[in-house]
C-alpha positions in Angstrom: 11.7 -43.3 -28.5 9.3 -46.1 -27.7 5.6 -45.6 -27.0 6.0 -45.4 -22.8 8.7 -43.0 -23.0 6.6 -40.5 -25.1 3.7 -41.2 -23.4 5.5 -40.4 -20.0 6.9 -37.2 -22.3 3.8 -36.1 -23.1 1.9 -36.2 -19.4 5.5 -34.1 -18.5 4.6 -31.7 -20.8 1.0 -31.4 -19.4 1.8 -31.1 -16.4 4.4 -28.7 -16.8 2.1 -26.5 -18.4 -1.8 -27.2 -17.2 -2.6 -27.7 -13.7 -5.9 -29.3 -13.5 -8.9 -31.3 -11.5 -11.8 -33.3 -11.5 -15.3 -33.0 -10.2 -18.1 -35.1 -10.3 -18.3 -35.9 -14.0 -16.3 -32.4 -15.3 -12.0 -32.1 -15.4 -11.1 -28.7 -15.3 -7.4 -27.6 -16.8 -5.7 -24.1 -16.4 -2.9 -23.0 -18.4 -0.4 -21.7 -15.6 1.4 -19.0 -17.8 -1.8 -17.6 -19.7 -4.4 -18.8 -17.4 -6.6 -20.0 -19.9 -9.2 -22.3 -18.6 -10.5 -25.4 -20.2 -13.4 -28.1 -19.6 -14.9 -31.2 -20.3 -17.6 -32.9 -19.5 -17.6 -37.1 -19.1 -15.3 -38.5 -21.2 -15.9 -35.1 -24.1 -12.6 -33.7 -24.9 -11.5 -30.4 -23.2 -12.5 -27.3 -25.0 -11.9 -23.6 -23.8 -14.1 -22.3 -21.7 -12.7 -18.8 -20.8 -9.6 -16.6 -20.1 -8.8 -16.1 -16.0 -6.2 -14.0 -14.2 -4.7 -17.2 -12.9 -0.7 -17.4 -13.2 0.6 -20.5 -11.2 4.6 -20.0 -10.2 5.4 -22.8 -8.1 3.7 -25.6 -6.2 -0.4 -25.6 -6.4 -3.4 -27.5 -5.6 -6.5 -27.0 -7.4 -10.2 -27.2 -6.3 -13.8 -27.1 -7.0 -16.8 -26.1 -5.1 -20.3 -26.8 -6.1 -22.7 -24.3 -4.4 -25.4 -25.4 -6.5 -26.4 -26.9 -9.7 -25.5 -23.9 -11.2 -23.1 -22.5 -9.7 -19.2 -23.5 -9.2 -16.2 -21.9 -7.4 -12.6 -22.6 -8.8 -9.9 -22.4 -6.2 -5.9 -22.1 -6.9 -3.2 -22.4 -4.5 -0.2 -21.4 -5.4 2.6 -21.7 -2.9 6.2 -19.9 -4.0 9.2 -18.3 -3.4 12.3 -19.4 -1.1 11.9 -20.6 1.8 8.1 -21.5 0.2 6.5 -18.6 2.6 4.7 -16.8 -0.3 1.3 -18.0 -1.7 -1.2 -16.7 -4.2 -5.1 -17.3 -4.1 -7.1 -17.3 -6.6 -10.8 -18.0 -6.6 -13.0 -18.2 -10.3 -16.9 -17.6 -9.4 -18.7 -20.2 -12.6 -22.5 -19.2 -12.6 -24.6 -21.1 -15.5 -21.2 -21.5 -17.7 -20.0 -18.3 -17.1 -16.9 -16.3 -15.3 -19.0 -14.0 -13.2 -16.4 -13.1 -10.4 -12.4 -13.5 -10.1 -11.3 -12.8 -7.0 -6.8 -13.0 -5.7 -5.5 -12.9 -2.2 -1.7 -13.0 -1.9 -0.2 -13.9 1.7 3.7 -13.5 3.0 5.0 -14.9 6.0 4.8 -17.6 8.6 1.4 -16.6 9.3 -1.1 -19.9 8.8 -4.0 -19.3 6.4 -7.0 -19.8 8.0 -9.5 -18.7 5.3 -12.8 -20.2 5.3 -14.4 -20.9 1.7 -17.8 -21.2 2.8 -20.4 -19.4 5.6 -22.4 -21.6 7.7 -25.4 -21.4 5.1 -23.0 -22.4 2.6 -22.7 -19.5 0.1 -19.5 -18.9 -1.3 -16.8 -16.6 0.4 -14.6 -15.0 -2.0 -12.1 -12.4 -0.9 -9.8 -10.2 -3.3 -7.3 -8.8 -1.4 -9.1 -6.6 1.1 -13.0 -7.3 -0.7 -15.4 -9.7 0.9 -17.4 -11.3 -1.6 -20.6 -13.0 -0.6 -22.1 -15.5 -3.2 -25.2 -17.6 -2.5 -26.5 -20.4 -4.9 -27.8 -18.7 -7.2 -24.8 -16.5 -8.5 -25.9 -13.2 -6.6 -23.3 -11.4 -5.1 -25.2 -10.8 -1.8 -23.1 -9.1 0.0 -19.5 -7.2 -0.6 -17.8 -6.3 2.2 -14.8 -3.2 2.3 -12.8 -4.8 5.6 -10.4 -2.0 5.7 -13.5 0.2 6.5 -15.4 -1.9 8.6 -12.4 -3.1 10.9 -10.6 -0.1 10.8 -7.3 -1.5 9.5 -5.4 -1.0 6.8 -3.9 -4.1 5.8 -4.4 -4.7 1.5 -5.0 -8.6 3.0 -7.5 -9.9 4.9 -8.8 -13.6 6.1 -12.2 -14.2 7.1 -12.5 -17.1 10.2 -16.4 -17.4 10.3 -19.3 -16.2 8.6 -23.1 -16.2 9.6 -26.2 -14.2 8.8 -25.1 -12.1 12.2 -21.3 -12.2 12.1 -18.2 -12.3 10.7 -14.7 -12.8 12.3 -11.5 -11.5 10.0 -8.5 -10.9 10.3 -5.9 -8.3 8.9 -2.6 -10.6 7.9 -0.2 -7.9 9.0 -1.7 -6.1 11.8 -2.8 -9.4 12.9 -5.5 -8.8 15.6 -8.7 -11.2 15.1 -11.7 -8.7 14.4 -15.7 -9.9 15.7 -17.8 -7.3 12.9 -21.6 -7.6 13.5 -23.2 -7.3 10.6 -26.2 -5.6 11.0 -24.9 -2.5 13.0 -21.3 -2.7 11.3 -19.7 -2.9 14.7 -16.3 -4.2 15.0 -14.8 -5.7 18.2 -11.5 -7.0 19.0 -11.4 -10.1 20.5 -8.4 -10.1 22.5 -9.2 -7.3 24.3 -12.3 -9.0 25.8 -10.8 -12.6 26.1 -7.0 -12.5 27.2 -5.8 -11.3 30.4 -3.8 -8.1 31.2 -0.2 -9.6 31.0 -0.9 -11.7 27.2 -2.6 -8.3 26.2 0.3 -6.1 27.2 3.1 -8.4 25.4 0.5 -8.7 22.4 0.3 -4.9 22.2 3.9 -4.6 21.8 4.2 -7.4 20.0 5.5 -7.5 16.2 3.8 -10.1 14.2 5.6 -10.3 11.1 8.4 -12.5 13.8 8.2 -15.8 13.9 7.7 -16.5 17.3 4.2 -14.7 17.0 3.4 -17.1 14.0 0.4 -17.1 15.7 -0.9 -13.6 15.8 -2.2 -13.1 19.2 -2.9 -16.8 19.3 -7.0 -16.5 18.2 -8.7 -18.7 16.4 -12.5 -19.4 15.7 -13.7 -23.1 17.3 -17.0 -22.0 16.1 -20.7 -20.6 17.5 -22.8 -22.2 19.6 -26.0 -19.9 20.5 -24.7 -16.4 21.7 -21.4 -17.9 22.5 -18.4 -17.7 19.9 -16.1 -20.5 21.0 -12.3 -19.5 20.4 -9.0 -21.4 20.7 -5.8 -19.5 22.0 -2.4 -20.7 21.7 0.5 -18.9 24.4 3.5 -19.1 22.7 5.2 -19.0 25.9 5.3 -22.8 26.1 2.3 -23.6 23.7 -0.5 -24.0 26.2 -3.7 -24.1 24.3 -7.1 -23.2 26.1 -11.2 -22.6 24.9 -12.0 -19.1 25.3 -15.6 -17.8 25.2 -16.4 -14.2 23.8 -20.7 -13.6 24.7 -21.8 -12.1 21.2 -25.0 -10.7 23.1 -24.1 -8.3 26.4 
């Protein structure tokens, strides 16, 4: 074997078995059976840094966000399964060189993930399963949020659209309906039913999300706020028509 082929070996053997990134001046390698992380700084060799719950099956893409000097969020996608409609995600809080938070949401379906990472003040959003973590730039967890009890659903997944110091718009993956939850009086509203008209509300109702032709949910999504307006997109799958909604956060 000549010194190409076992180089070309040797990266194989990497990347079978690491998945790995770079940020600024750090690389950042996880083992995909054990889930061992490893670092290294400029052009230091990797060394161990700690042990995650991270176990990567299938395709993946791995990411970091720096929230502050201090503080770093690790973010693995792993998509798997046949026809590739299963993916894993795993989130690893770093605050001052240390795992302070691990956080895994696992998603099924044809159902798009719309999970934002940050809120509009840019602290990290970390949700495990149906746990909302809040993280700001210093490493506090600010806020933890139980969404089953504050929507009222019972899904084990959640996504979270938007996120301010007033609101937050989620969704529960299976029952599907996309959920306005103030956050000072714990309020939750559904948005369809102040947005869509009788006849999309009455085939939603009925409605079963997990098929494909509601890939969609109800066809919400969060544009984004502008004042005391939340701006929303809906999609009617009944020829794909797409049109702004408006939804007054203040009556």
């Amino acid at each position: 074997m000549d010194q190409r082929q076992y180089g070309r070996q040797k990266k194989k053997q990497l990347i079978d078995k690491y998945i790995f990134t770079v940020k600024g001046s750090k690389g950042y390698w996880v083992d995909k059976k054990s889930g061992e992380l490893f670092v290294a700084s400029g052009v230091g060799t990797a060394k161990f840094f700690a042990d995650t719950s991270v176990e990567v099956l299938d395709y993946n893409e791995f990411t970091v966000e720096h929230i502050s000097p201090t503080v770093e969020v690790l973010k693995i996608y792993d998509n798997f399964g046949e026809p590739s409609i299963n993916s894993n995600i795993f989130k690893i809080g770093l605050v001052a060189g240390k795992v302070e938070l691990e956080t895994k949401t696992s998603y099924g379906g044809t159902h798009p993930n719309r999970s934002i990472d940050l809120s509009t003040d840019k602290h990290a959003l970390l949700i495990d399963g149906a746990t909302l973590y809040e993280v700001d730039g210093k490493g506090v967890k600010t806020e933890k949020h139980d969404l089953k009890a504050l929507t009222g659903y019972n899904d084990d997944t959640f996504q979270v659209e938007f996120y301010d110091d007033e609101y937050m718009v989620v969704r529960p993956y299976f029952s599907g309906w996309l959920t306005l939850i103030n956050r000072e009086t714990k309020e939750a509203t559904r948005l369809a039913d102040h947005v869509l008209n009788e006849e999309q509300l009455a085939i939603y109702k009925t409605a079963d999300f997990s098929d494909i032709t509601f890939s969609q949910w109800e066809g919400l999504s969060v544009i984004g706020r502008e004042g005391n307006k939340l701006k929303l997109n809906h999609y009617w799958f009944l020829g794909g028509k797409e049109t702004e909604l408006i939804f007054n956060l203040t009556k």
